[in-house]
N, C-alpha and C positions, 0 to 999 in steps of 0.2 A: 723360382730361385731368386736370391737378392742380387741385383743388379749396383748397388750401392746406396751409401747411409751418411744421412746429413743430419749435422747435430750445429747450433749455435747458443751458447749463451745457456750451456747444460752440465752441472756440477761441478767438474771444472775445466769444463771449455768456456771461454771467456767470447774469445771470437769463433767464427766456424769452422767446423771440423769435419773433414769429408770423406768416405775411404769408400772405393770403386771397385768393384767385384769383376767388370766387366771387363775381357782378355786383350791384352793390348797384341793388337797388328802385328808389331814389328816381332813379336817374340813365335817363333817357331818352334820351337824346343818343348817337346812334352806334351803333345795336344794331347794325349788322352787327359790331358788332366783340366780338359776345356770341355763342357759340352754347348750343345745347340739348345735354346729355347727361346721362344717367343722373338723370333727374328735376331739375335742378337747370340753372339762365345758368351760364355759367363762360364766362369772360374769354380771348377766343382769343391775349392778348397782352399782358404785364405787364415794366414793365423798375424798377429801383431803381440811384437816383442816390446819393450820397455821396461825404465825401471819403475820404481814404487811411486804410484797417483800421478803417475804423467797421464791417465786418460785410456789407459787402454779397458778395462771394465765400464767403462765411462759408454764408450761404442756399445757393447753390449747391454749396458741398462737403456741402452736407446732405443734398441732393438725391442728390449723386453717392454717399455715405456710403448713404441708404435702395436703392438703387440697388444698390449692390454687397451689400449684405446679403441683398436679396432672390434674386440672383443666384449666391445662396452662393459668394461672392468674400471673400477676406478683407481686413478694413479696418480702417485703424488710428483708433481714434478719440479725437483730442486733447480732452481737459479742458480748461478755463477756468483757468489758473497761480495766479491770483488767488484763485478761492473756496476752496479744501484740499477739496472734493467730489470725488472720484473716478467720482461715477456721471453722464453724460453721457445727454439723452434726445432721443431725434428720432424725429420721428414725420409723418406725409405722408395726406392725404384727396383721393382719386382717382375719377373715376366710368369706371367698365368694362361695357360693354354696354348693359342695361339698369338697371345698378342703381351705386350708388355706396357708396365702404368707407371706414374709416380704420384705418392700420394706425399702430401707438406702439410701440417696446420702450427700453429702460431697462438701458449698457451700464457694469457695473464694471470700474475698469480698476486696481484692486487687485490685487495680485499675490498668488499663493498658491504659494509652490515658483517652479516655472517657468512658468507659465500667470497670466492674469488671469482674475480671477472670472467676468465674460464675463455673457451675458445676462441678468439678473434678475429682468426683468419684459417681457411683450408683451403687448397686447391687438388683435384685430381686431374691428372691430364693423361691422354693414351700416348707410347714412346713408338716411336718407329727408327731405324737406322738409314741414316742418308744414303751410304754407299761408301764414303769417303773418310770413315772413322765418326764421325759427328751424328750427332742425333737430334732430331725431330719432336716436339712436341706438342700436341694437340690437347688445348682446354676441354675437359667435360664438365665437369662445374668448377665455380669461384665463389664462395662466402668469404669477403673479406671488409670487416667492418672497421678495419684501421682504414684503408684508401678509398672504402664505401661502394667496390665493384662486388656486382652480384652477378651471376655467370650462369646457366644450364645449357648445354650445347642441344639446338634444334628445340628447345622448349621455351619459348616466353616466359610461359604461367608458371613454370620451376624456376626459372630465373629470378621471379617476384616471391615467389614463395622463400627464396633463399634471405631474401632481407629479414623475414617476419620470424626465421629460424631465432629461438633461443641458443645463447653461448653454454649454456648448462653440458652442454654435449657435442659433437658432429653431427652433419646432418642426416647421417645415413640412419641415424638413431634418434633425430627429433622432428622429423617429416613423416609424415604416414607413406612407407615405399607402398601397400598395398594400393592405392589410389593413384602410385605412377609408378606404371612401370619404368622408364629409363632410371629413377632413383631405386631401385629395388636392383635391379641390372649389377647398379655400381657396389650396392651391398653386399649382393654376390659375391661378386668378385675383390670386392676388400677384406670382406670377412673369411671367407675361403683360403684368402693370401694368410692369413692372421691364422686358422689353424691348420695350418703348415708351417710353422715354427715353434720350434720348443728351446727354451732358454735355460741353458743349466748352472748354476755352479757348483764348481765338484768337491765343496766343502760342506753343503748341505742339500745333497740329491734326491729328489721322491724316488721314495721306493715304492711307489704304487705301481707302476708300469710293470717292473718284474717279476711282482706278486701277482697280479692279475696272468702275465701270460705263464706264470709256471702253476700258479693256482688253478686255471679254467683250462689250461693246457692250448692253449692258443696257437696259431699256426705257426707264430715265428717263436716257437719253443725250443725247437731244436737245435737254429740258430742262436740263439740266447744261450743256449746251456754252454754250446759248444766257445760260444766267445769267453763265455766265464772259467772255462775250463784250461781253454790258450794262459788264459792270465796267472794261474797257480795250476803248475805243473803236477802237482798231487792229486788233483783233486778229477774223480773217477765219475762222479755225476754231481746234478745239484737239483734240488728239488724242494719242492712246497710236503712238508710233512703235517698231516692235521692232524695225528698221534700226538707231539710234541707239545704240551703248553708252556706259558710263562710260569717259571718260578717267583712265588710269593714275594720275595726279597731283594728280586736282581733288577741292577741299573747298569744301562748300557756303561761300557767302558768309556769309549767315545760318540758321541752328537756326529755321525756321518751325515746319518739319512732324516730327511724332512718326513715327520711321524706320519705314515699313514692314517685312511680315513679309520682302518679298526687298529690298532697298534697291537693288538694280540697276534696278527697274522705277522709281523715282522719276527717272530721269535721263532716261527716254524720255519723259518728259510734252514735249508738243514744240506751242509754239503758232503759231500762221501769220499773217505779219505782208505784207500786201502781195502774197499769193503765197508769200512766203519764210518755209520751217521752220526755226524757231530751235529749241534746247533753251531751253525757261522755265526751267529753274532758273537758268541764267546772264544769262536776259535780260530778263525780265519784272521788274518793281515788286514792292515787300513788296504792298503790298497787292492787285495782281492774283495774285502767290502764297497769300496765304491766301482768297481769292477762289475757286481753282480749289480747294483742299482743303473749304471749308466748301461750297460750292453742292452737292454728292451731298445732304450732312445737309438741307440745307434742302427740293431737291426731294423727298426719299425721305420725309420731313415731312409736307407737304403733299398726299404722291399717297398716305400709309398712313397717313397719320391720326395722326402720332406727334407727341411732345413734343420742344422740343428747348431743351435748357438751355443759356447762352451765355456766357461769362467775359467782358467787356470785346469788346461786340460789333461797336464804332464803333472799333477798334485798326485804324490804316491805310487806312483804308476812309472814304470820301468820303462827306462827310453824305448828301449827296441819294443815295446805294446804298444805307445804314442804311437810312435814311427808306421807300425804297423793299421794302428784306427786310419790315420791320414792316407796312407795305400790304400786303405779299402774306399774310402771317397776318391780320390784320384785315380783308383781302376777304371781300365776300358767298357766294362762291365755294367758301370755308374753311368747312367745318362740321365738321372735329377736329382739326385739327395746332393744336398752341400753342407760342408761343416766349416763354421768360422770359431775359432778359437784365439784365447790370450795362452800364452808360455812362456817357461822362463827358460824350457831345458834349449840350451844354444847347439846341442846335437843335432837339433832340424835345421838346423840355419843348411839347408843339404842343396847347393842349385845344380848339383852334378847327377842326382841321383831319385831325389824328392820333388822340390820343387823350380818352379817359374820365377823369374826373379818380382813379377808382377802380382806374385800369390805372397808376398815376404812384406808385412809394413811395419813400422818403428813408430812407436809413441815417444814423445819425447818434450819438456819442456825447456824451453828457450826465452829466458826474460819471465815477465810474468803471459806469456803465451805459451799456449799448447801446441803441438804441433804433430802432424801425422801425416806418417809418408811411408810409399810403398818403393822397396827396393829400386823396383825400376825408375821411380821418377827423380833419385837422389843423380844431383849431378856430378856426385865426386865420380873420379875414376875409379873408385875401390867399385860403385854399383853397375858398370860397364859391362864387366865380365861375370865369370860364373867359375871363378878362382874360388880363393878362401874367405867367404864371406864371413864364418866363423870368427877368424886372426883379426879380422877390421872389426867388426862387433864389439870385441873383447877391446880393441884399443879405441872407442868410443868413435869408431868413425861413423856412424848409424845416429849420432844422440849421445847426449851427456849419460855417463852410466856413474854409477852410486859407487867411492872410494873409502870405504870404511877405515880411520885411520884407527885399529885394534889396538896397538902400540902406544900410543897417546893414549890411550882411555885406561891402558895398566901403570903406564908410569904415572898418572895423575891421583891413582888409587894408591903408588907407592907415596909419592909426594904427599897424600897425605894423611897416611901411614905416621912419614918421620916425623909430622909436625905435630902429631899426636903426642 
């Protein structure tokens, strides 16, 4: 599970930007919605509110950026336009098994020839918890060839081996781990952390996942159908029909889903209305379409323990279904899948019912700074209690919210109208 996410100097976070998974002490209220892992509460379920490019997608392509590094995926990593910094840092604290890590590197995107400077700096360290709310941190390696320390905990020879490392990559991926074991260790367990998170946004969703377990009939089928079936109340099954092909002529209505590896099989998705098999792609709703692509990620979440990151996860989808996805992460039931999501529906803003006020954060820009905070650390008195956090929201006590002035934009369209 993600323990928290540090971004500095990342599209448009200019300075650092930090949001902490991990359950704050003082709040009692709703542990089920806390579980235990790797010594350490961590928050089975976090979402972040704002308005338009204050930074809340920003956290998530952080996520998805630590994600593909670890994955030794190549990734592109935008700078902040504003600051003339070329070195962008993102770094991620996870607990894996028994024990909990933080991993950090530090990527220049200076060009040299044809290549960018590229790695600079990483550190992996193991987390432990004091006792006293604070946390502990133990170096296992340091490559950092900005301040020139080179680190492998209990190994010399990897400690020297870390200077000779090329920036082209991390080291987990430019060391031979078969030659050392304790670098292979760490590979493990970074890489392992990396696929256990899946990164969505719910404007363009593979629909791979759901074709495969309705396609091969896979175990969490059942669970699958049945979450698609919660979503559009008509709908009596749903199923992979390999009867059905593409028509000659036909293009999708809307670009939901991210084309699968065979794009003929998305046309068989076929749901049952009444008795009668329709092709879903032409007949179902936007929202029971990304419906049938996200529910694989969610149950596959829940039944292995995985993370799942969410772009705008109220997109189409009926409050009370959100409402409900976020319940099945926060069940007593749940003791490792967590889901961090962006929203705009102000209906979960729920601390009576839903959530923690430490599970609630706000993006928000102030100056040309970004900023991001989680319910509980705001010090007005609106975030104290667990009244109507909705009423404050809405009158901007959270964060500047976006005042469209409609009325000026018609009278200026009459204006000049008459001058016409």
């Amino acid at each position: 599970m993600i323990l928290g996410i540090k971004i500095k100097n990342f599209l448009v976070f200019g300075g650092e930007g930090e949001m902490s998974l991990a359950a704050h002490p003082q709040i009692k209220k709703f542990y089920s919605n806390v579980a235990e892992s790797g010594g350490f509460s961590v928050l089975k379920s976090a979402c972040i509110y704002g308005a338009n490019n204050v930074g809340k997608t920003c956290m998530l392509r952080a996520v998805a950026a630590v994600k593909a590094v670890l994955s030794d995926i190549d990734c592109a990593f935008p700078v902040n336009i504003f600051t003339g910094d070329p070195v962008c840092t993102l770094g991620i604290s996870f607990t894996s098994g028994e024990g909990a890590y933080s991993y950090e590197f530090s990527y220049d995107t200076t060009r040299e020839g044809d290549r960018e400077r590229g790695f600079v700096s990483e550190r992996f360290c193991r987390l432990s918890a004091d006792g006293s709310g604070g946390v502990t941190q133990s170096e296992i390696f340091v490559r950092d060839t900005l301040s020139g320390r080179y680190f492998f905990e209990g190994d010399g020879e990897l400690g020297a081996l870390m200077e000779l490392l090329s920036c082209s990559n991390i080291a987990i991926f430019t060391a031979n781990d078969k030659k050392y074991p304790a670098l292979a260790r760490c590979r493990r367990i970074l890489t392992s952390f990396a696929q256990s998170v899946e990164v969505l946004d719910m404007n363009n969703i593979p629909i791979d996942k759901t074709l495969a377990v309705l396609k091969n009939n896979l175990a969490i089928r059942e669970r699958t159908v049945e979450l698609i079936k919660l979503a559009d109340l008509d709908i009596d099954d749903y199923i992979y029909s390999p009867a059905i092909a593409r028509p000659a002529s036909f293009h999708p209505q809307e670009n939901i889903f991210a084309l699968p590896d065979c794009p003929e099989d998305m046309y068989r998705l076929t749901s049952v209305h009444r008795g009668r098999e329709v092709r879903s792609l032409t007949f179902d709703s936007t929202g029971t379409k990304k419906m049938v692509a996200i529910a694989s990620y969610i149950i596959e979440a829940l039944t292995e323990g995985k993370i799942l990151v969410v772009d705008e996860m109220d997109s189409s989808l009926h409050f009370k279904l959100t409402r409900a996805i976020v319940s099945l992460f926060n069940n007593e039931l749940n003791s490792a899948a967590q889901l961090i999501f962006t929203v705009h529906d102000a209906t979960l803003l729920d601390c009576a019912k839903l959530f923690r006020r430490d599970q609630i954060w706000f993006a928000s820009r102030e100056g040309e700074e970004v900023k991001l905070r989680s319910l509980m650390s705001l010090s007005r008195p609106e975030a104290r209690g667990d009244g109507d956090v909705l009423e404050h929201y809405k009158s901007g006590a959270f964060g500047s919210l976006p005042e469209p002035d409609l009325i000026s934009v018609l009278l200026s369209e009459e204006e000049g109208s008459d001058e016409g």
